[in-house]
LOLUMTOR-815884 format. One record per residue: residue in three letters; residue number from 1; x negated, y negated, z of N, C-alpha, C, CB in turn. Coordinates in pm, whole numbers, plus 50000, padded with zeros to 5 digits. Glycine has a CB too. Layout:
<atoms>
ALA, NUM, X, Y, Z, X, Y, Z, X, Y, Z, X, Y, Z
...
</atoms>
This chain:
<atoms>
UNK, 1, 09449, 55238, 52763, 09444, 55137, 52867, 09587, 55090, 52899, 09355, 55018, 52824
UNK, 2, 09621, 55049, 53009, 09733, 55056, 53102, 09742, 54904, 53073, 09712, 55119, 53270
UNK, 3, 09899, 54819, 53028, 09910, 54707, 53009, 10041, 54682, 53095, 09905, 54676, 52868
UNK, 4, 10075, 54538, 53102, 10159, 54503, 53202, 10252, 54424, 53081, 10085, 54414, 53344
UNK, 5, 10395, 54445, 53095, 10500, 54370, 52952, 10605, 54287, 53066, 10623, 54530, 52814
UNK, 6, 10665, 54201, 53059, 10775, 54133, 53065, 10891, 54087, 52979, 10738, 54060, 53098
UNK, 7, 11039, 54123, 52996, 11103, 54033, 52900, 11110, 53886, 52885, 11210, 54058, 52906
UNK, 8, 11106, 53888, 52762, 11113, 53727, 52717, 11248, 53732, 52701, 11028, 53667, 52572
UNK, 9, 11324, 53587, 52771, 11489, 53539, 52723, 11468, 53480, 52595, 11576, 53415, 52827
UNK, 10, 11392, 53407, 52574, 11397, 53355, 52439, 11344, 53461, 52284, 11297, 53223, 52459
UNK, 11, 11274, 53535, 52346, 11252, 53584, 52201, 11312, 53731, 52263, 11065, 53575, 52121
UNK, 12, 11379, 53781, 52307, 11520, 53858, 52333, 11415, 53958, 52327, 11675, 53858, 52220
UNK, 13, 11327, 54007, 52379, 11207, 54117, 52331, 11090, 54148, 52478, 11099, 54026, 52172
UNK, 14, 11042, 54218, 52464, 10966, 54270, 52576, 10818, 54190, 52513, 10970, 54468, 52594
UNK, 15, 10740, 54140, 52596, 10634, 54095, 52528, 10469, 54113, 52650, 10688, 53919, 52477
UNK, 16, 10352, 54112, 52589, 10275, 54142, 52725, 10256, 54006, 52819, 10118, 54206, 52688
UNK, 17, 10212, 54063, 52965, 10255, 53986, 53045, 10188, 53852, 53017, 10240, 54039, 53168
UNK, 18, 10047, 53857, 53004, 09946, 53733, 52977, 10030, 53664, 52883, 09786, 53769, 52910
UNK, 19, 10088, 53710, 52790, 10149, 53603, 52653, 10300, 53557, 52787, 10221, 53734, 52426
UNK, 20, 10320, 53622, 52810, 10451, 53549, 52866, 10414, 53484, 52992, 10578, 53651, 52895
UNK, 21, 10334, 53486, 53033, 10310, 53391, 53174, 10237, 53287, 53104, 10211, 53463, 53317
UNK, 22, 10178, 53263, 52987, 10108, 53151, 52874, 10234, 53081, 52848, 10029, 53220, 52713
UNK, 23, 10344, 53170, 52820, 10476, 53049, 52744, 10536, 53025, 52869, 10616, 53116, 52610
UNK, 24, 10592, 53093, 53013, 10662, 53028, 53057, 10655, 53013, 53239, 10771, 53074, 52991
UNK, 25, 10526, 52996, 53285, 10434, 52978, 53384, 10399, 52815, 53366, 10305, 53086, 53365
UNK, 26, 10415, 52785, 53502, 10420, 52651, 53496, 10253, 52635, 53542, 10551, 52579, 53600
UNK, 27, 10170, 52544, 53457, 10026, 52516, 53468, 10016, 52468, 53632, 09974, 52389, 53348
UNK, 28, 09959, 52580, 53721, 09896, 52521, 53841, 09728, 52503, 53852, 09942, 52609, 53954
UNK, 29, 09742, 52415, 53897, 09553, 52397, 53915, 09533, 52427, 54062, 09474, 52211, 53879
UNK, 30, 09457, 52534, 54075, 09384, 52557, 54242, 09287, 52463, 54271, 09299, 52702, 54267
UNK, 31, 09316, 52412, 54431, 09245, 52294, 54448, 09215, 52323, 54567, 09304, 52164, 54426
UNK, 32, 09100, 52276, 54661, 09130, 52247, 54822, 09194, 52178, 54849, 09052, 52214, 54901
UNK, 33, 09246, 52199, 54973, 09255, 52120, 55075, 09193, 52092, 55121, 09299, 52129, 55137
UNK, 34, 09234, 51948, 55132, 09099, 51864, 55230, 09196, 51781, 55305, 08959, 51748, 55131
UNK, 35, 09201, 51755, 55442, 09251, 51692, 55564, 09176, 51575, 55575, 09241, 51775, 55691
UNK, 36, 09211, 51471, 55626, 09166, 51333, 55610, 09116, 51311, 55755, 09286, 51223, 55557
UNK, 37, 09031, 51264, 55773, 08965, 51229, 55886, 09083, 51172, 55989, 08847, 51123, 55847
UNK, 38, 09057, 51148, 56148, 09176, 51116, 56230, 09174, 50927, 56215, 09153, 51190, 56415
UNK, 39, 09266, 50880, 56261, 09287, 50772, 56311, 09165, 50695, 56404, 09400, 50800, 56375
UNK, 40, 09114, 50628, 56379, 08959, 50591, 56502, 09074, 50491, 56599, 08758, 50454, 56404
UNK, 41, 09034, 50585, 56765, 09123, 50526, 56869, 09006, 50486, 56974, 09249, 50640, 56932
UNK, 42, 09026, 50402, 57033, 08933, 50388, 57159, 08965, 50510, 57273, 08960, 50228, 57233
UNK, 43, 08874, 50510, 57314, 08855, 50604, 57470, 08892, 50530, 57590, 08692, 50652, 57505
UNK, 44, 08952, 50577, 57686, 09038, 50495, 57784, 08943, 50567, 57866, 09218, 50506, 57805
UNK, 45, 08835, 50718, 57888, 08782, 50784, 57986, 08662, 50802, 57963, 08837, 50888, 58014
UNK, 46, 08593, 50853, 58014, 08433, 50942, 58012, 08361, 50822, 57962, 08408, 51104, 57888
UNK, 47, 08222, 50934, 57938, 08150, 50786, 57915, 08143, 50708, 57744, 07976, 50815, 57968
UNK, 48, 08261, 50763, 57701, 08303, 50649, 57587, 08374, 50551, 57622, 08377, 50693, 57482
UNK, 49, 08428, 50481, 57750, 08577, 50438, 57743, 08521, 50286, 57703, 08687, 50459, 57908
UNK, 50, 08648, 50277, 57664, 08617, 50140, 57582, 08557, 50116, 57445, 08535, 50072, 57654
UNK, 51, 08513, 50271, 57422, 08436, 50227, 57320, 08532, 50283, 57190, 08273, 50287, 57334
UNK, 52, 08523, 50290, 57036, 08588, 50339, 56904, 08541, 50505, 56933, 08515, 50251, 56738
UNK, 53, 08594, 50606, 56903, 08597, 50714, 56812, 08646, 50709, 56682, 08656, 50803, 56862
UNK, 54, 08591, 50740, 56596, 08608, 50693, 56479, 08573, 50867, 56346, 08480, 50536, 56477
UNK, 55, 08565, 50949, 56413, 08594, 51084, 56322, 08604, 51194, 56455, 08443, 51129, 56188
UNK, 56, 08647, 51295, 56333, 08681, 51447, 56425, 08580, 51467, 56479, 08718, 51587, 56355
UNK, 57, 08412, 51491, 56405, 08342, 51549, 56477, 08314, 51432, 56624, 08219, 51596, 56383
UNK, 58, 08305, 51307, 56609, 08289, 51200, 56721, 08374, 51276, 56838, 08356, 51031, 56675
UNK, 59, 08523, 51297, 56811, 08611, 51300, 56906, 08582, 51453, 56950, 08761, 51257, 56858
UNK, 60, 08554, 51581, 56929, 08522, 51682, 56936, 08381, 51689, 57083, 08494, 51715, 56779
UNK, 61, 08321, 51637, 56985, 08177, 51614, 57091, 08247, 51491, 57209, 07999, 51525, 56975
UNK, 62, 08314, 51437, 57177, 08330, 51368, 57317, 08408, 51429, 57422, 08388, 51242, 57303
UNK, 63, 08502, 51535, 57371, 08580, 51627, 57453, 08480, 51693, 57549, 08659, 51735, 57363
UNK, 64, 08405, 51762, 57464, 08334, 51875, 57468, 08187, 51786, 57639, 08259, 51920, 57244
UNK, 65, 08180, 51667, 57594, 08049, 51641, 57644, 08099, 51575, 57797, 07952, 51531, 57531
UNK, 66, 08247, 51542, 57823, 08345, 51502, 57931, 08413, 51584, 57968, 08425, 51412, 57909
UNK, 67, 08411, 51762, 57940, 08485, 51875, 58001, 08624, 51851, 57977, 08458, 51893, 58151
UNK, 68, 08737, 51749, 57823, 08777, 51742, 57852, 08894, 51837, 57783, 08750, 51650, 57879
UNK, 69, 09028, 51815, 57786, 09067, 51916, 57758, 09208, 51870, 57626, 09098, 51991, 57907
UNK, 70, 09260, 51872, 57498, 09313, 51812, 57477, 09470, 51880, 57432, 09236, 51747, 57414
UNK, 71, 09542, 51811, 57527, 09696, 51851, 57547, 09771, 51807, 57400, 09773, 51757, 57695
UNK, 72, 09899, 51893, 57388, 09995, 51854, 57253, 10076, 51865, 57332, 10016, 51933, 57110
UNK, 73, 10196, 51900, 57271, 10346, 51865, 57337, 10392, 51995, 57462, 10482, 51865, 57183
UNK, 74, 10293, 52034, 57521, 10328, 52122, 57649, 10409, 52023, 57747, 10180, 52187, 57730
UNK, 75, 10465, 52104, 57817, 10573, 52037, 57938, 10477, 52005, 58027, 10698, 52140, 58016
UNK, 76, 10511, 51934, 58172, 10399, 51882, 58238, 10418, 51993, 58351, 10402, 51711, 58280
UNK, 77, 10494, 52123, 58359, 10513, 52220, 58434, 10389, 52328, 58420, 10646, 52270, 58403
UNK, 78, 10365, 52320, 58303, 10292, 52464, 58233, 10134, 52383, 58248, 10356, 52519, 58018
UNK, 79, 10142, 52287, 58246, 09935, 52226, 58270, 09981, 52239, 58433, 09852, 51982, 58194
UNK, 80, 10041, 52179, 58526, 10030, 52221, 58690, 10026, 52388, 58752, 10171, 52154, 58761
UNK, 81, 09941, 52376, 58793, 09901, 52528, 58893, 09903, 52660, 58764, 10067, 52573, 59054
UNK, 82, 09868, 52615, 58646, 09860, 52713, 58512, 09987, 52764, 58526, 09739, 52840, 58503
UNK, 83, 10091, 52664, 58546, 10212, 52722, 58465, 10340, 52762, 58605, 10144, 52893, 58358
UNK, 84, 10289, 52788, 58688, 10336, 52876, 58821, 10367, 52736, 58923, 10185, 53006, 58897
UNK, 85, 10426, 52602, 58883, 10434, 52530, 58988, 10575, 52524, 58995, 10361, 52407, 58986
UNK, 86, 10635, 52483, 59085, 10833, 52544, 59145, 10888, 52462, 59061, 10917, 52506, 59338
UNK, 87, 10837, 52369, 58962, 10964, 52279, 58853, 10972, 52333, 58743, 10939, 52123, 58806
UNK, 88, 10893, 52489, 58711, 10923, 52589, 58575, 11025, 52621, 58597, 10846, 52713, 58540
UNK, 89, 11126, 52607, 58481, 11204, 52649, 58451, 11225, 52825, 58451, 11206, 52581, 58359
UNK, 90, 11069, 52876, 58383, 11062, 52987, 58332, 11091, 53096, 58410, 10959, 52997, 58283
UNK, 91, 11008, 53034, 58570, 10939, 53144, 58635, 11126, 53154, 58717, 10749, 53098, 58752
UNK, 92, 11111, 53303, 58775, 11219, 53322, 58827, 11116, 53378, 59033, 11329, 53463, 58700
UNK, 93, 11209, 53360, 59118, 11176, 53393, 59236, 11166, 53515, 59221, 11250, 53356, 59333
UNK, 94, 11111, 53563, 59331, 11075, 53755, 59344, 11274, 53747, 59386, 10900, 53843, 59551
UNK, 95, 11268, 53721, 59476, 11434, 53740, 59575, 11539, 53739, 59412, 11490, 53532, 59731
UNK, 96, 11531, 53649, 59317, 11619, 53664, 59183, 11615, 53782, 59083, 11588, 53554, 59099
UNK, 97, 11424, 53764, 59082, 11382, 53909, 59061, 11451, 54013, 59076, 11296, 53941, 59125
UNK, 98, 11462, 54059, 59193, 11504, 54171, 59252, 11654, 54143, 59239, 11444, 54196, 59397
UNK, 99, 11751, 54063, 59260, 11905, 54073, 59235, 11908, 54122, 59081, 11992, 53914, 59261
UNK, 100, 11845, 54064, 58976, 11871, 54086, 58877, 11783, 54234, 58832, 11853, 53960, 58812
UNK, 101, 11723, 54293, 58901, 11688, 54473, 58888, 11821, 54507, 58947, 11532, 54556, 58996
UNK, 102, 11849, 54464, 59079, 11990, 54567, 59136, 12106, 54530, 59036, 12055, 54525, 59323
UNK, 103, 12088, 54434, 59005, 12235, 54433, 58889, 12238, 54510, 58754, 12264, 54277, 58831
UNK, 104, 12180, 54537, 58747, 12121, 54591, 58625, 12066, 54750, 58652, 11995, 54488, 58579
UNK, 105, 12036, 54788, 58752, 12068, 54928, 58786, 12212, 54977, 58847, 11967, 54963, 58881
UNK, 106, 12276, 54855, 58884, 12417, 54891, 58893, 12501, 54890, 58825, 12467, 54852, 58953
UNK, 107, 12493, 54832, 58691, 12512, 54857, 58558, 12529, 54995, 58496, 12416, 54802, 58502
UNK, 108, 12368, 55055, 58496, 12366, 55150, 58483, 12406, 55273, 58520, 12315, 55140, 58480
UNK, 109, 12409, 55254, 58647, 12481, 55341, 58746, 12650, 55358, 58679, 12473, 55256, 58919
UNK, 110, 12737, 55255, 58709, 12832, 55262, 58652, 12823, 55360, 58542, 12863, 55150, 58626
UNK, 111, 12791, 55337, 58410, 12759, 55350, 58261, 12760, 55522, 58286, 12588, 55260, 58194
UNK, 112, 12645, 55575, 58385, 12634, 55700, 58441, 12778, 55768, 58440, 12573, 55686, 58583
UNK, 113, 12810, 55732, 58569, 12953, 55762, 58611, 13086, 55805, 58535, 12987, 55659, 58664
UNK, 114, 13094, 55703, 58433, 13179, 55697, 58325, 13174, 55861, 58219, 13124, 55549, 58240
UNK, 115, 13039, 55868, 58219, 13031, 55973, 58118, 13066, 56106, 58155, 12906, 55979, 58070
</atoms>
């Protein structure tokens, strides 16, 4: 049968692995995780407003039952017209588009030439 050894620094010697992860393995205990319920906030919309939410599943079903939708730290560019409205940064014009293909095949072109 096939065994697994490690050196030990202290006892200057090869020893098997179970005995050496016993002397110098630090005791972990496997545990869950468990996440703590949210903050209970009132509803400013739908037909909770005004009223407490007071757990995940509450706030879940209230999304869900008001179509609504819940945003994190996106820019306010990328929720307008799904992303495509003229204050993205991202999106580039077709007309830039296209300068930056001809520059870049004229690049190449050059690069051609040279060789």
């Amino acid at each position: 049968m096939r065994q697994r050894y490690r050196y030990d620094k202290t006892l200057k010697q090869v020893v098997p692995l179970e005995e050496w992860l016993a002397r110098n393995s630090e005791s972990t205990n496997k545990a869950h995780y468990v996440i703590g319920d949210i903050e209970p906030y009132q509803a400013v919309t739908g037909d909770m407003e005004g009223k407490w939410i007071t757990s995940r599943s509450a706030h879940r079903a209230f999304l869900a039952r008001n179509k609504l939708v819940e945003v994190g730290n996106e820019k306010a560019y990328m929720t307008r017209n799904g992303g495509m409205s003229s204050d993205n940064p991202n999106l580039m014009s077709e007309k830039r588009h296209e300068e930056r293909i001809c520059q870049s095949l004229m690049k190449n072109l050059e690069q051609l030439k040279r060789r």
